[in-house]
N, CA, C and O atoms as a GROMACS GRO file, in nm:
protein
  224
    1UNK      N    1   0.084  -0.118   0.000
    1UNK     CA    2   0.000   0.000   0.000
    1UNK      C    3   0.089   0.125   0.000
    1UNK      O    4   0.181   0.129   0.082
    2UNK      N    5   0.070   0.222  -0.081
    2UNK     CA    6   0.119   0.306  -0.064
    2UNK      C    7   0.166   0.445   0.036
    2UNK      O    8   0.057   0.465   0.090
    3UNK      N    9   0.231   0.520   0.077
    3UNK     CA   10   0.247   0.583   0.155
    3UNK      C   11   0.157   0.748   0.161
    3UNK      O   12   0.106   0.774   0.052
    4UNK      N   13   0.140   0.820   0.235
    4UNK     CA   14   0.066   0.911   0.217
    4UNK      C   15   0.087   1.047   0.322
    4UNK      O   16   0.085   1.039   0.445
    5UNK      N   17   0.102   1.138   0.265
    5UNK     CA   18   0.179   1.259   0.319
    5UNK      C   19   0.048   1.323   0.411
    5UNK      O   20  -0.044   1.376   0.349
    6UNK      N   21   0.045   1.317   0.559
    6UNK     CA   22  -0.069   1.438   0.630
    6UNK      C   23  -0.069   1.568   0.610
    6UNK      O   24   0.024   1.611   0.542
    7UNK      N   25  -0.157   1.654   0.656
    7UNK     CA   26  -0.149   1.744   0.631
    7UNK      C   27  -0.055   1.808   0.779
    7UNK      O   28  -0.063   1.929   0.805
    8UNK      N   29   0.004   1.746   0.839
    8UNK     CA   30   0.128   1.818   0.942
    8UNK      C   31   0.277   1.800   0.845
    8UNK      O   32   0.388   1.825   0.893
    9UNK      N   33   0.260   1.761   0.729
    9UNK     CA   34   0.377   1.821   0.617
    9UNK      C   35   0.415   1.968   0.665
    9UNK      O   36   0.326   2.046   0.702
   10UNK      N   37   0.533   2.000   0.664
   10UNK     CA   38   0.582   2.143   0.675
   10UNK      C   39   0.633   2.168   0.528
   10UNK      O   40   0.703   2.268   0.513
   11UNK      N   41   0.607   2.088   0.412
   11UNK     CA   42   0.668   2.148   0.287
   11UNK      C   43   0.814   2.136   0.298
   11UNK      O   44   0.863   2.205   0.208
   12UNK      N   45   0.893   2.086   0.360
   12UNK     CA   46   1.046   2.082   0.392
   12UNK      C   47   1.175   2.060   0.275
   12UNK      O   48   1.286   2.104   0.245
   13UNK      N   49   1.062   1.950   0.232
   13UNK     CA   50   1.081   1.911   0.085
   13UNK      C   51   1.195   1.744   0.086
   13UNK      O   52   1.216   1.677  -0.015
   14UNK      N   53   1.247   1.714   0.215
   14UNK     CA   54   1.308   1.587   0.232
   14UNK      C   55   1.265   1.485   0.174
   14UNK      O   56   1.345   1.393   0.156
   15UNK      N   57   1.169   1.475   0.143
   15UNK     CA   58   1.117   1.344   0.123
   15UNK      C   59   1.104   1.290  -0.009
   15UNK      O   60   1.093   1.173  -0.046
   16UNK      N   61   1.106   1.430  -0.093
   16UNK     CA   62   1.117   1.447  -0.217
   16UNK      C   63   1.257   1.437  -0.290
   16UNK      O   64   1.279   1.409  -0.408
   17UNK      N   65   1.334   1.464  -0.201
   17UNK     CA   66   1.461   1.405  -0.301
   17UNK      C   67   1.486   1.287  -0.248
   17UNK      O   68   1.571   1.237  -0.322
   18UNK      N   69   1.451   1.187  -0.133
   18UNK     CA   70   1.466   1.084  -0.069
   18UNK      C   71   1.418   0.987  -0.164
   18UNK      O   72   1.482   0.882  -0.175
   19UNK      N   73   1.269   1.017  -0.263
   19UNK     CA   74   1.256   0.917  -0.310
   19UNK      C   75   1.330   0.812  -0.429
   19UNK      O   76   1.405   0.867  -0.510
   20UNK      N   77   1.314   0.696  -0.438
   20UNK     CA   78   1.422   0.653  -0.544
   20UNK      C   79   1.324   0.690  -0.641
   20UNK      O   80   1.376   0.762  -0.725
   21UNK      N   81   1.190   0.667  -0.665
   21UNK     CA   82   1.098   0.677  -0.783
   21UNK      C   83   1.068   0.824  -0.866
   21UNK      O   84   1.037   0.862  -0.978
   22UNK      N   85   1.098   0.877  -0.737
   22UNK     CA   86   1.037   1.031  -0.798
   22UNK      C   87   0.892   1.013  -0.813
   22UNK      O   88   0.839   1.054  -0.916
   23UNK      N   89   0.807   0.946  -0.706
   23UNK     CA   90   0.679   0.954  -0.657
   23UNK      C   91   0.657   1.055  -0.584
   23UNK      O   92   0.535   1.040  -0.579
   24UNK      N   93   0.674   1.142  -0.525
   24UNK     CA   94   0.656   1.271  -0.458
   24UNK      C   95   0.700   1.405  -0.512
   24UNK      O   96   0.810   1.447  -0.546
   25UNK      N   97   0.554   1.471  -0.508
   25UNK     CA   98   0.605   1.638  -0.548
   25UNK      C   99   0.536   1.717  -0.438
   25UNK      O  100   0.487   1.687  -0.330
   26UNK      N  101   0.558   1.874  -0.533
   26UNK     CA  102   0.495   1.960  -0.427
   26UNK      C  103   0.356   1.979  -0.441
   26UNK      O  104   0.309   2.004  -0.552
   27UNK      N  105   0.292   1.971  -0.352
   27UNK     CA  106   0.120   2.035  -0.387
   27UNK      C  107   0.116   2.136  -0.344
   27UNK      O  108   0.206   2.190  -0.281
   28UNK      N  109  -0.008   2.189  -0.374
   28UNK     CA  110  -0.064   2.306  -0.291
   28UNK      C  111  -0.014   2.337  -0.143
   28UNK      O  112   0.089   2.399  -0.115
   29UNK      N  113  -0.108   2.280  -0.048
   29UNK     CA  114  -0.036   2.292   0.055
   29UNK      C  115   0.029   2.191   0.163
   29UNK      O  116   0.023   2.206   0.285
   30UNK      N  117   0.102   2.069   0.085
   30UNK     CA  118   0.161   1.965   0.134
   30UNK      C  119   0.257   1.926   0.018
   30UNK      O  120   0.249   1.976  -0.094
   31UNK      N  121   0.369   1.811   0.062
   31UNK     CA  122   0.368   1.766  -0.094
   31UNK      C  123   0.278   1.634  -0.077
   31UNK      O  124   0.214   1.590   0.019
   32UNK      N  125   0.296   1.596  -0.185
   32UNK     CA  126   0.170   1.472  -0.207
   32UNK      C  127   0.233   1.365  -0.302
   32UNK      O  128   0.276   1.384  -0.415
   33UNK      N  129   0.229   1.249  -0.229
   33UNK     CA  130   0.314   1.112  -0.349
   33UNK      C  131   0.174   1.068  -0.422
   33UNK      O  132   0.058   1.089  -0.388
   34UNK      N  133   0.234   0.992  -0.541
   34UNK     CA  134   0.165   0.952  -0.607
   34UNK      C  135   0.174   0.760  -0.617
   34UNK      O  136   0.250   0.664  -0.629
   35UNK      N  137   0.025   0.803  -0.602
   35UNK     CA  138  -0.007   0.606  -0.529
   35UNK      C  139   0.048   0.495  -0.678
   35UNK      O  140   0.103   0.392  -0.640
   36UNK      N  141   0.038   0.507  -0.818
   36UNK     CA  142   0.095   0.496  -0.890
   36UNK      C  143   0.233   0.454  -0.913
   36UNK      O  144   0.264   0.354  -0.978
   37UNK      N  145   0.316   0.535  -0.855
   37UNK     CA  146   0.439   0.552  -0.900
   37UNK      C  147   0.489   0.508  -0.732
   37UNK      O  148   0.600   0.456  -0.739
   38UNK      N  149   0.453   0.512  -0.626
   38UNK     CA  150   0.521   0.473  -0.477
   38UNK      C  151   0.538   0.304  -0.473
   38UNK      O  152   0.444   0.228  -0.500
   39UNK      N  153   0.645   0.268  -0.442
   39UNK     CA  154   0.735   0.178  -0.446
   39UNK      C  155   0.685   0.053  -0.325
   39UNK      O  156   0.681  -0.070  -0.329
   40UNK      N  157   0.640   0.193  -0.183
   40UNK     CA  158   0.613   0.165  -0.078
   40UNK      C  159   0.761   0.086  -0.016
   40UNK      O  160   0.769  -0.030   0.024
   41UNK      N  161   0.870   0.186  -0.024
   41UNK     CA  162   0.969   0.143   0.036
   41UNK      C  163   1.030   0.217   0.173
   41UNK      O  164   1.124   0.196   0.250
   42UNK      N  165   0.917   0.323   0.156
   42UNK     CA  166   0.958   0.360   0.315
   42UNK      C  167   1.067   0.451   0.341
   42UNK      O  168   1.097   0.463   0.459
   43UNK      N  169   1.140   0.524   0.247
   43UNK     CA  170   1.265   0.562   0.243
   43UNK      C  171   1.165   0.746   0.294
   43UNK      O  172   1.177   0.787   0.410
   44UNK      N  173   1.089   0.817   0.202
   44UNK     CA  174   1.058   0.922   0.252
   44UNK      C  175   1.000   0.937   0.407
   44UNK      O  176   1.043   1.030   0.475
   45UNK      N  177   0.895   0.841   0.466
   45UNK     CA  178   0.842   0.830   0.598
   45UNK      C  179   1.001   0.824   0.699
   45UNK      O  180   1.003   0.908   0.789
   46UNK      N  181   1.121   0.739   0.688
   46UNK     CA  182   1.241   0.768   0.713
   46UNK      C  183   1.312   0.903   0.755
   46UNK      O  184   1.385   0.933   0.850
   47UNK      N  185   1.261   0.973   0.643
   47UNK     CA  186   1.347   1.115   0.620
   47UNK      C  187   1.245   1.205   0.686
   47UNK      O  188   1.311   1.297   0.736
   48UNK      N  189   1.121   1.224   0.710
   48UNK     CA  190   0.979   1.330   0.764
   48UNK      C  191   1.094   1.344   0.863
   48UNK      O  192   1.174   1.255   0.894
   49UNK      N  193   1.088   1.529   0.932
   49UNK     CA  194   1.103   1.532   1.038
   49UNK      C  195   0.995   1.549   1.097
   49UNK      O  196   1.023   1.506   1.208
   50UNK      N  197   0.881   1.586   1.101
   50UNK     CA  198   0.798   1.549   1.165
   50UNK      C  199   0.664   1.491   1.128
   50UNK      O  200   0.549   1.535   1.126
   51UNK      N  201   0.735   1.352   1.095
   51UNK     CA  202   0.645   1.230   1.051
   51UNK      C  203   0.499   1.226   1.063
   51UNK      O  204   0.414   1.188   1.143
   52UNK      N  205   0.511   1.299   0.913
   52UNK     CA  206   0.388   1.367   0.836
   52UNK      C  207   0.346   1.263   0.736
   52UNK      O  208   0.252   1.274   0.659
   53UNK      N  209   0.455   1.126   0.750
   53UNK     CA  210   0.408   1.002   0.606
   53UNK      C  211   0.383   0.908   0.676
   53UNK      O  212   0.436   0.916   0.787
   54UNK      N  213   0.306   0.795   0.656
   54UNK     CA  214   0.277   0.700   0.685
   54UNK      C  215   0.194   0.587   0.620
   54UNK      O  216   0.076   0.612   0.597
   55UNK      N  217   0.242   0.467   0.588
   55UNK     CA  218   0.149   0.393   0.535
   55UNK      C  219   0.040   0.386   0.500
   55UNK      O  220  -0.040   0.380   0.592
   56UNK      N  221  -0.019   0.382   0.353
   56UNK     CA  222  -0.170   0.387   0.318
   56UNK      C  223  -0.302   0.385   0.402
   56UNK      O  224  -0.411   0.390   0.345
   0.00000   0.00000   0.00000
């Protein structure tokens, strides 16, 4: 299942170069991965500093 960014994202942007897929960008007002393209390897939820990702 894929991973999924809350809305306690600070926009930091870690998680986005963390990914190997390049499943995560910026949104509006979070960034937001894409269920599609997420690997579900856990590497961005890793990097949150304040673990704003979490499993589907």
């Amino acid at each position: 299942m894929p991973h999924k960014i809350s809305d306690e994202c600070i926009k930091c942007g870690a998680c986005e170069s963390t990914c190997p897929v390049s499943a995560i960008s910026e949104g509006e007002n979070t960034y937001v991965i894409d269920p599609d393209t997420c690997i579900d390897c856990g590497a961005c939820a890793a990097q949150c500093p304040v673990s704003a990702i979490s499993e589907g």
